[in-house]
C-alpha positions in Angstrom: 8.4 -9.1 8.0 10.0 -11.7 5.5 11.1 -14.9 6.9 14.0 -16.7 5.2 12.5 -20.4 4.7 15.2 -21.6 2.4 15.8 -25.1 3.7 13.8 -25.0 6.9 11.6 -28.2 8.1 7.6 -26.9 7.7 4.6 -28.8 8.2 1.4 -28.1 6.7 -2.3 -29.4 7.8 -4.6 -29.7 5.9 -6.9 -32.2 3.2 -5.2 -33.1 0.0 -7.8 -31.4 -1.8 -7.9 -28.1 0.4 -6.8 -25.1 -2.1 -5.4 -23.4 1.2 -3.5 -26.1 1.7 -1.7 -26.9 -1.3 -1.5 -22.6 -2.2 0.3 -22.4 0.9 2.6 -26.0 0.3 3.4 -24.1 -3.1 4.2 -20.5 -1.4 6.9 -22.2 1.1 8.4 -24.8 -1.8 8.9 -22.1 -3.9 11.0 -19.9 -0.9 12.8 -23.2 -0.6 11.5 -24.8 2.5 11.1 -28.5 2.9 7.3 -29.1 2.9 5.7 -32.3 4.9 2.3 -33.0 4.4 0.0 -34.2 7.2 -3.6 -34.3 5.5 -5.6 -35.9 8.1 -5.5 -34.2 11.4 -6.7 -37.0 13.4 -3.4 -39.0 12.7 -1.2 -36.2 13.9 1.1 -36.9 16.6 3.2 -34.6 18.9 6.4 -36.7 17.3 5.3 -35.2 13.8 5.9 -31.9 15.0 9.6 -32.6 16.3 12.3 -30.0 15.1 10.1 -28.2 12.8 11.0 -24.5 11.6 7.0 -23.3 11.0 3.5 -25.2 10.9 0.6 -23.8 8.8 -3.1 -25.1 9.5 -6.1 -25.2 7.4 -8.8 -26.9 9.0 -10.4 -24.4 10.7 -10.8 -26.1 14.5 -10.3 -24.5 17.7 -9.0 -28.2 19.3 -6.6 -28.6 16.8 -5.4 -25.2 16.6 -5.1 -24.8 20.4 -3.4 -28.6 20.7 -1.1 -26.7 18.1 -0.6 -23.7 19.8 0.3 -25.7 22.8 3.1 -27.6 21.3 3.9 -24.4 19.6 4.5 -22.9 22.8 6.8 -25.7 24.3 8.5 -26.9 20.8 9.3 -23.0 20.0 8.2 -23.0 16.1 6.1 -20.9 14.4 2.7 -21.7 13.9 -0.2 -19.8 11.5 -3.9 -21.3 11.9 -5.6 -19.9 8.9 -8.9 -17.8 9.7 -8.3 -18.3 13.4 -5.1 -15.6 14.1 -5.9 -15.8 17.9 -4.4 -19.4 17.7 -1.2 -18.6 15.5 2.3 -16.5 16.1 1.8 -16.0 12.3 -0.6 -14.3 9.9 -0.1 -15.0 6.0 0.6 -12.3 3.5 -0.7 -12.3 0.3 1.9 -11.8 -2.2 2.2 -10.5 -5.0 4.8 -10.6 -7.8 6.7 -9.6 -10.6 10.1 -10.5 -11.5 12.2 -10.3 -8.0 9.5 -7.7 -6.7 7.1 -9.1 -4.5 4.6 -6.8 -2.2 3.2 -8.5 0.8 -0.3 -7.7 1.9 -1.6 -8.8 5.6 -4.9 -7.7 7.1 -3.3 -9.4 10.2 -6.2 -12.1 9.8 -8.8 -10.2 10.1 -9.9 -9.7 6.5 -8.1 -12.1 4.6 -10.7 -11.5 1.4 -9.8 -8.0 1.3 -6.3 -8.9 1.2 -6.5 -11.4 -2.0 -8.3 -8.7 -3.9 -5.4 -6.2 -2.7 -3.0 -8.7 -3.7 -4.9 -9.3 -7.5 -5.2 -5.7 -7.9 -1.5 -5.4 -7.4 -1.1 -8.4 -10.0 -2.8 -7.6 -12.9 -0.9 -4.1 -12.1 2.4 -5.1 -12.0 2.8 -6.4 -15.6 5.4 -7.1 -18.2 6.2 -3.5 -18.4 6.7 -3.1 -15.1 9.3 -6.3 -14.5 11.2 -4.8 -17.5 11.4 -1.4 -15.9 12.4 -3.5 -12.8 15.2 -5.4 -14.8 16.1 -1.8 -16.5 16.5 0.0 -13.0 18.8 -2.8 -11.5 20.9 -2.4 -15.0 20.8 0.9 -14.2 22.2 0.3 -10.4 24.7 -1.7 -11.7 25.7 0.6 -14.3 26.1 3.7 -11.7 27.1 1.5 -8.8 30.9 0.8 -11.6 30.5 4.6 -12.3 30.5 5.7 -9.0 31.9 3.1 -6.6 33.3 3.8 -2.6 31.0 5.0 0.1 31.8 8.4 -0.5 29.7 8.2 -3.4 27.0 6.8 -1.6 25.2 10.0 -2.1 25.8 10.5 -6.1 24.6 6.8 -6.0 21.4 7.4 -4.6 20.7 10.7 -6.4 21.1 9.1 -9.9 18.9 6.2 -8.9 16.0 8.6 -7.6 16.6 10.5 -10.6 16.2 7.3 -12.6 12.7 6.4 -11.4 11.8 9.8 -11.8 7.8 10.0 -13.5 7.3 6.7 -12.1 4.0 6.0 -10.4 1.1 4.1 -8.5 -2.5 5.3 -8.2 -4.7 3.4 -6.1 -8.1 4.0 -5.9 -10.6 1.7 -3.5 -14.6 0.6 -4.3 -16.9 -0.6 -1.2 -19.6 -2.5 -1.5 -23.4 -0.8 -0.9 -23.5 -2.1 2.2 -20.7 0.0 3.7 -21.4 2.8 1.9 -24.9 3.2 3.3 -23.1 3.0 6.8 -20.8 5.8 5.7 -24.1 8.3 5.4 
């Protein structure tokens, strides 16, 4: 699931100097929300949470993220607690992106490392090339979409666009470490 954050009140907890923090402040300034920053926990008050869209927190403590979870709960916005998902409503994705494609990866929570590297992975792989292929498909779109236009060439539409992205491909291929591999045997 995508949330629409373009213009919506969140909150995010967390140290001025925690890189979770200020990755996720970045993440929802650049999908357009309006981002408050509360970097010391201990001066948070129930007031501060008042008609807020979404609350992310970093420090990992079970008081604070079950005092959260609790106003969560009665103040009906969404709330994430990083590396504690039993807390939260919401787990973050790691995205990544090229051009206006972005691929979300979630391990729900549960193996946020495995995620990032996933996310990397995906990175380095979508490239240059691949946002001008991207931009040369929607062209493409467009270009049909004129050619073609009315639902009842819905059909032509979406033949010529398959036909389009025909050859295209994504191999993925996983490595474990030594560890899990001896528990495989």
């Amino acid at each position: 699931m995508s949330l629409n954050l373009e213009g919506r009140s969140c909150v995010v907890i967390g140290a001025a100097d925690d890189r979770e923090a200020i990755e996720k402040s970045a993440a929802l300034e650049e999908s357009g929300a309006q981002v408050r920053r509360i970097y010391d926990p201990q001066t948070l008050r129930d007031e501060d949470l008042e008609d807020v869209f979404f609350v992310i927190s970093t420090p990992q403590d079970a008081a604070l993220s079950a005092r959260l979870r609790a106003l969560a709960d009665r103040r009906d916005f969404l709330l994430c607690c990083i590396d504690q998902p039993k807390f939260g409503f919401v787990a973050m994705a790691a995205i990544a992106k090229s051009g206006p494609v972005r691929v979300a990866i979630s391990t729900a929570g549960l193996a946020p490392r495995v995620g990032k590297v996933l996310k990397n992975a995906l990175q380095r792989a979508m490239d240059a090339k691949f946002a001008r292929f991207i931009a040369h498909l929607a062209e493409r779109r467009t270009s049909v979409q004129s050619e073609h236009p009315g639902p009842e060439s819905s059909a032509l539409r979406r033949e010529a666009m398959i036909e389009a992205a025909r050859g295209f491909r994504a191999e993925v291929s996983f490595a474990y470490p030594p560890w899990f591999e001896d528990a495989e045997r």
